[in-house]
C-alpha positions in Angstrom: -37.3 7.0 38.4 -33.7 8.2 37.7 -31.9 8.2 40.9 -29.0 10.5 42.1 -27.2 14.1 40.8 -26.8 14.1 36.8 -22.9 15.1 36.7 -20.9 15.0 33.5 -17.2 13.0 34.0 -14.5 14.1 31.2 -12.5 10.8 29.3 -9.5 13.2 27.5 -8.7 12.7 23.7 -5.1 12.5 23.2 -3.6 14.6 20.1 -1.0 11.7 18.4 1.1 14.6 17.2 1.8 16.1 20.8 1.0 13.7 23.2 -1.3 16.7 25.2 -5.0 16.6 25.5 -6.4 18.1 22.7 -10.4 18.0 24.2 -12.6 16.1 26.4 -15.9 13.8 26.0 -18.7 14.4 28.6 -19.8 11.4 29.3 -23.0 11.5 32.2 -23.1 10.0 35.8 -24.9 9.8 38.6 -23.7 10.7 42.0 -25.1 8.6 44.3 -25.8 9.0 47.5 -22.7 7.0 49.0 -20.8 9.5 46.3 -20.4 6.3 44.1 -20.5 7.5 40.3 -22.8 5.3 37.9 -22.8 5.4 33.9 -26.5 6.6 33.2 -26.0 4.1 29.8 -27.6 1.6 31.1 -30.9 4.2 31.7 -30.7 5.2 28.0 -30.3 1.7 27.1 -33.0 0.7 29.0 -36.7 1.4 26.8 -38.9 1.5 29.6 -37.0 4.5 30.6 -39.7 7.6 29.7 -38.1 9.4 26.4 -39.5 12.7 28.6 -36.8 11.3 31.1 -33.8 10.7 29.4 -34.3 14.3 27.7 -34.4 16.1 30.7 -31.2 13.8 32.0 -29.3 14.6 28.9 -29.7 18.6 29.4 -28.6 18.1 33.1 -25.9 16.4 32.0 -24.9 18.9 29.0 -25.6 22.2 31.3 -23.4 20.4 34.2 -20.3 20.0 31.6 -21.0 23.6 30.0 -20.9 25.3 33.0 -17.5 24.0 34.0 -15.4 23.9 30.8 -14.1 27.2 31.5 -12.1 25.3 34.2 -10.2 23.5 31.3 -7.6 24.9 29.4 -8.7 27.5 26.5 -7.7 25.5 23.6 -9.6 22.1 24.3 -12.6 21.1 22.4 -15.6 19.6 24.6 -17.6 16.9 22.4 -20.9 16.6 23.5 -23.4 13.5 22.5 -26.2 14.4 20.7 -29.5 11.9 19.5 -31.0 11.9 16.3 -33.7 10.6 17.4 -34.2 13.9 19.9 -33.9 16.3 16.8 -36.9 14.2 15.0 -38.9 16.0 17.8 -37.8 19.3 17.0 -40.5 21.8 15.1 -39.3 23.2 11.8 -37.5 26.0 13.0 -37.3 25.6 16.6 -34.4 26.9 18.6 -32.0 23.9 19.2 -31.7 23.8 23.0 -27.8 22.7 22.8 -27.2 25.6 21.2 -29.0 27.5 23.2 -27.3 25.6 26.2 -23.2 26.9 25.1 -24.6 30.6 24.6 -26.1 30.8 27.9 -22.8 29.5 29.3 -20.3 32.4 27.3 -18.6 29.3 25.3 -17.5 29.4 21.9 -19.3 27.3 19.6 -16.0 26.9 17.9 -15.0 24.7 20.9 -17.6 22.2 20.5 -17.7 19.1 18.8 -21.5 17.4 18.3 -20.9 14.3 18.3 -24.1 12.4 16.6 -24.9 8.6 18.1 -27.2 6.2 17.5 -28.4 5.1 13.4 -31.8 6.5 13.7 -32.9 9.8 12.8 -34.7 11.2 9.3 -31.4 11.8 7.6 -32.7 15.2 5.7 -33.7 16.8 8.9 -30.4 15.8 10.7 -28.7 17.4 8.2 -30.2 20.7 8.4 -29.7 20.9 12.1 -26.1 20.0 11.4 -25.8 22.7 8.5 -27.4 25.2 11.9 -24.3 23.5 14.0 -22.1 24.5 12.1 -23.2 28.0 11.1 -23.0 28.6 15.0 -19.2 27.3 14.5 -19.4 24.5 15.9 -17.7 20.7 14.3 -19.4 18.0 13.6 -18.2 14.1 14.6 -20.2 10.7 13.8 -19.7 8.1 16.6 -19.7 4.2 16.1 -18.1 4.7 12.4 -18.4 1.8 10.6 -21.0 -0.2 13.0 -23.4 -0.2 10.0 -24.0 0.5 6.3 -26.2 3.2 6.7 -23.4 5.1 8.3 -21.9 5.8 4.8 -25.2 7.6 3.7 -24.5 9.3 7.0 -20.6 10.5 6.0 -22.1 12.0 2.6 -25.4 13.8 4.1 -23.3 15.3 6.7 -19.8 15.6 5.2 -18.3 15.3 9.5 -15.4 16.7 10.8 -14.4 14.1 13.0 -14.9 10.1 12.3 -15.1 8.2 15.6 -14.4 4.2 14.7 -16.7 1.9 16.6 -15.4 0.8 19.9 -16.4 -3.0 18.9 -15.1 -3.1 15.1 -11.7 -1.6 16.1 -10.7 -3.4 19.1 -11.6 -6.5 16.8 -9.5 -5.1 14.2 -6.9 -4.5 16.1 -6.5 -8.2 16.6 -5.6 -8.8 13.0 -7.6 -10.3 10.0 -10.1 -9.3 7.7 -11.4 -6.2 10.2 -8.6 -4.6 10.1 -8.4 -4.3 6.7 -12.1 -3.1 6.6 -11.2 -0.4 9.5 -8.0 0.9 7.6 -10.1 0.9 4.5 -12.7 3.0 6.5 -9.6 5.5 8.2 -8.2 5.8 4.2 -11.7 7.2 3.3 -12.1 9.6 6.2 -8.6 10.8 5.3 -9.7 11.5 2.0 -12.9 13.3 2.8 -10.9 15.5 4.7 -12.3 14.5 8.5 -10.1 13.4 11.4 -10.0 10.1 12.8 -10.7 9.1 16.8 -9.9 5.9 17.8 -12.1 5.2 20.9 -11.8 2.2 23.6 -8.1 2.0 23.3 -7.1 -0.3 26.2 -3.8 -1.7 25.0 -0.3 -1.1 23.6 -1.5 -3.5 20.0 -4.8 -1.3 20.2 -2.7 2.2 20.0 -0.2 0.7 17.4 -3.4 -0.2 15.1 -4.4 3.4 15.8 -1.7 4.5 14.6 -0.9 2.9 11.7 -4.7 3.9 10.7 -3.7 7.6 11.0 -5.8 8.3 13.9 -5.4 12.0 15.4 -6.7 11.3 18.6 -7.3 8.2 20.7 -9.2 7.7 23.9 -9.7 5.2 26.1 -8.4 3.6 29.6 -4.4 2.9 28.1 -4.2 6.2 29.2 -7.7 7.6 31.6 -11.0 6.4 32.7 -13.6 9.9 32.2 -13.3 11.4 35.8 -15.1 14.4 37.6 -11.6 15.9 38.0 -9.8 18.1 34.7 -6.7 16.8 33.6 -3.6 18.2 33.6 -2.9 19.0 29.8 0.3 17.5 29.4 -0.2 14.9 31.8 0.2 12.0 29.2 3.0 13.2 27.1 6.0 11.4 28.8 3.4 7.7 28.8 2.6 8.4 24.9 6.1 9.1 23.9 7.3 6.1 25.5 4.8 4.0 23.4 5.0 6.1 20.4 8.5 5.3 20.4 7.8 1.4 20.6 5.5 2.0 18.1 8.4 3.4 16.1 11.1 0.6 17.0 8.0 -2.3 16.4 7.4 -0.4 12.4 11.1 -0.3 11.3 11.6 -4.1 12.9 8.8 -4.3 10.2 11.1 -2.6 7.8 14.0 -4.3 8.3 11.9 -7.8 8.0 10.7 -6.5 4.2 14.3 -5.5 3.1 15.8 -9.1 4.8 12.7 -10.4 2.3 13.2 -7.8 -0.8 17.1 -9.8 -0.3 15.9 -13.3 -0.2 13.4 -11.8 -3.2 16.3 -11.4 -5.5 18.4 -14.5 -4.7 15.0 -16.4 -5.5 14.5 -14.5 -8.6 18.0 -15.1 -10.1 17.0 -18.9 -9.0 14.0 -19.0 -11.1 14.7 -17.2 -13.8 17.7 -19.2 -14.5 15.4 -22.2 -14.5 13.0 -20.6 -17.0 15.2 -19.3 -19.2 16.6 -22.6 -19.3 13.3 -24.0 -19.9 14.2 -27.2 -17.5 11.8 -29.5 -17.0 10.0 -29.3 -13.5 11.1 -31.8 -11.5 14.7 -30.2 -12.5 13.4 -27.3 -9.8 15.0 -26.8 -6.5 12.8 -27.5 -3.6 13.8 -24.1 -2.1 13.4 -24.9 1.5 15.5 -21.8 2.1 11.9 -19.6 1.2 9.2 -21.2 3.8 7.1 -18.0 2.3 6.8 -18.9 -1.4 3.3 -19.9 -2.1 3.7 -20.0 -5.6 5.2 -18.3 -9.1 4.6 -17.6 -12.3 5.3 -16.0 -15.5 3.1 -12.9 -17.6 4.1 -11.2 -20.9 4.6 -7.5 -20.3 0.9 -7.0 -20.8 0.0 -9.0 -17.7 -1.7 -11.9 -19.3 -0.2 -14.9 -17.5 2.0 -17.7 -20.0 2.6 -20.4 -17.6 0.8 -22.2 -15.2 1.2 -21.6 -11.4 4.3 -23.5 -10.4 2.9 -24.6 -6.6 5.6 -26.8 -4.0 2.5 -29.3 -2.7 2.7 -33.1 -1.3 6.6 -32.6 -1.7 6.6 -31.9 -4.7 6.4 -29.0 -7.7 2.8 -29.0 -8.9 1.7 -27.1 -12.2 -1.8 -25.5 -11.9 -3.1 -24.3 -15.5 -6.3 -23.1 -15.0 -5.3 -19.5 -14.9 -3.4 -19.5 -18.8 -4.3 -16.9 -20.8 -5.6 -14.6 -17.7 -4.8 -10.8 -17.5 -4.0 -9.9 -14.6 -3.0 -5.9 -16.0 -6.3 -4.3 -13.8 -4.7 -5.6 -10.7 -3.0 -2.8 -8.6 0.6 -4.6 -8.3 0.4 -5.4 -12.0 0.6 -1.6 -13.3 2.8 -0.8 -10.3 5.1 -2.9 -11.5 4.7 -1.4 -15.1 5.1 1.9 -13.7 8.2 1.3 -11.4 10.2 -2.0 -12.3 9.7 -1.4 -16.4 12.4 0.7 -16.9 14.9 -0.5 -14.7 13.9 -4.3 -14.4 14.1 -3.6 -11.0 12.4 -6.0 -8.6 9.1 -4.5 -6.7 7.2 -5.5 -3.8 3.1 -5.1 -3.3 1.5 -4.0 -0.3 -0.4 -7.3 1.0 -3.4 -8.1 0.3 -5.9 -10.6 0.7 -5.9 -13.2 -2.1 -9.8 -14.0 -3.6 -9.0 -17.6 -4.3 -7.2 -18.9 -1.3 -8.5 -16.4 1.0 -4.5 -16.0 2.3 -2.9 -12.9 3.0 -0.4 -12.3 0.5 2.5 -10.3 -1.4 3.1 -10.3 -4.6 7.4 -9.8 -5.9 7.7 -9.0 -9.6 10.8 -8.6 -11.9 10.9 -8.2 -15.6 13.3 -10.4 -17.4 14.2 -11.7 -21.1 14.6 -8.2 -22.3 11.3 -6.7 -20.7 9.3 -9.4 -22.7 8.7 -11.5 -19.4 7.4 -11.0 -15.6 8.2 -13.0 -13.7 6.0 -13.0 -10.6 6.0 -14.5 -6.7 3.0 -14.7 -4.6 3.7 -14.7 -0.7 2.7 -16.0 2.4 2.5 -12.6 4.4 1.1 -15.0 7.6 4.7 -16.3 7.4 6.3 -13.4 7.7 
């Protein structure tokens, strides 16, 4: 039995660019008797809740937050959870009853966001409802992006709007480590299918930095509101989000300012090692080079990337020589033909973005510099941890 008055509460989504609320999610509650307001989640988590139930619940919810979004301010977007396992039980043809739902209520299509949940679902049927959505006008968003495989067959069916990145994955992410990289892979490929990315359950200051820098356009989550019965005042988070936009701002060109203190350091090593090579010392004749805590290891490629020396390592307090990677091309690795392209010409010394190193599973950068006339790269891997 479901006990107490469906109501819809409203978490805002804040626009990155303004600062304002930019739309609303209805999320459902149930008013209880003593007015307390409880998450019906656990009722649609729950499976000995009848399906016949939760459908009913779900229309309360929807009509309850349809009915009032003409209280909100004529330029927000209402996103509005919809199951694919609901629209498996449609007949071929069949009115959809959300639909239905915003005409009956005079709102614009164009202001609603169906936001799909849940993995399930025939795929082929979802996407033809979807295709219906957004005849009607309205957008489309996927929720829990990047909680499973099958939620790239998902992106291409349906070809979203919106991307919402699972709560879980990106508060993990956020942390640091090998998440984050798979969540900022995940935001460059929304970006480049053309769909916008929300950053859900954002709770903390690191949390909205990591949104961010993964090009989110909206974020939602208790930094800034809990979903209330109340509306929100539009601009009722600007002055908090500029205030930690601007940290945001001051923490990313600290970050700067670190990599041109390292591009420095960079070229006083390089002058430093190529002096050595071009001397063709023997190794112990190498400085320890306590000065660079950072330097994991060097070595040198012809200017076709395929790698001359061994790996020149500082182990056990002392210079070791690894060979096993002689005679390797490294020319179909992305800083190689970077460096081609912009330190060639000008023998200029360039920096990679990090990465995450196969081999010693470390998170590095890579410095490079042509020398000897363009015949020789020299190259630097780097600890980006000690940074």
């Amino acid at each position: 039995m479901i006990d107490g008055q469906p109501l819809a509460c409203f978490q805002p989504f804040i626009d990155t660019a303004t600062g304002r609320i930019a739309g609303v999610e209805a999320l459902g509650r149930l008013r209880q008797a003593d007015e307390r307001l409880l998450s019906v989640g656990p009722l649609f988590a729950d499976p000995r809740t009848p399906g016949v139930a939760l459908r009913r619940l779900d229309r309360q919810i929807r009509d309850n937050a349809l009915s009032r979004l003409h209280e909100a301010p004529a330029d927000w977007f209402l996103s509005l959870n919809i199951s694919p396992r609901w629209i498996n039980r449609l007949r071929p043809g069949q009115a959809l009853p959300s639909l239905k739902q915003v005409h009956a209520h005079g709102v614009d299509p164009q202001r609603i966001v169906f936001e799909i949940t849940e993995l399930g679902g025939d795929i082929q049927r979802l996407a033809d409802v979807v295709a219906r959505y957004r005849d009607a006008g309205a957008r489309i968003a996927i929720d829990d992006f990047g909680a499973g495989y099958s939620q790239l067959d998902r992106v291409l069916a349906l070809q979203p709007d919106i991307l919402k990145l699972d709560m879980r994955l990106f508060q993990e992410a956020a942390k640091g480590g090998p998440s984050s990289e798979v969540v900022r892979a995940l935001a460059q490929m929304a970006e480049k299918t053309g769909c916008w990315i929300i950053a859900e359950g954002v709770e903390t200051e690191a949390q909205l930095s990591f949104a961010l820098e993964c090009g989110a356009r909206y974020v939602q989550g208790y930094l800034f509101a809990q979903a209330q019965l109340d509306w929100f005042a539009a601009d009722a988070f600007v002055p908090r989000f500029a205030q930690l936009r601007t940290v945001y701002v001051k923490q990313k060109l600290a970050e700067r300012g670190r990599i041109m203190q390292l591009r420095l350091q960079l070229a006083e090593l390089m002058k430093i090692l190529q002096t050595w090579a071009q001397g063709q010392a023997p190794l112990d004749q190498l400085p320890q080079l306590r000065d660079f805590p950072w330097l994991l290891r060097f070595y040198q490629c012809d200017r076709h990337g395929t790698q001359l020396t061994p790996n020149f390592e500082w182990r056990q307090d002392a210079w070791q020589a690894d060979s096993r990677y002689l005679g390797h091309n490294w020319s179909w690795r992305p800083y190689f033909y970077h460096l081609l392209a912009e330190g060639w010409e000008e023998r200029r010394l360039t920096l990679s973005s990090t990465y995450r190193d196969a081999t010693t599973n470390q998170y590095c950068l890579t410095a490079g510099q042509f020398f000897e006339n363009g015949q020789r790269l020299l190259l630097i891997d780097i600890d980006a941890a000690g940074l």
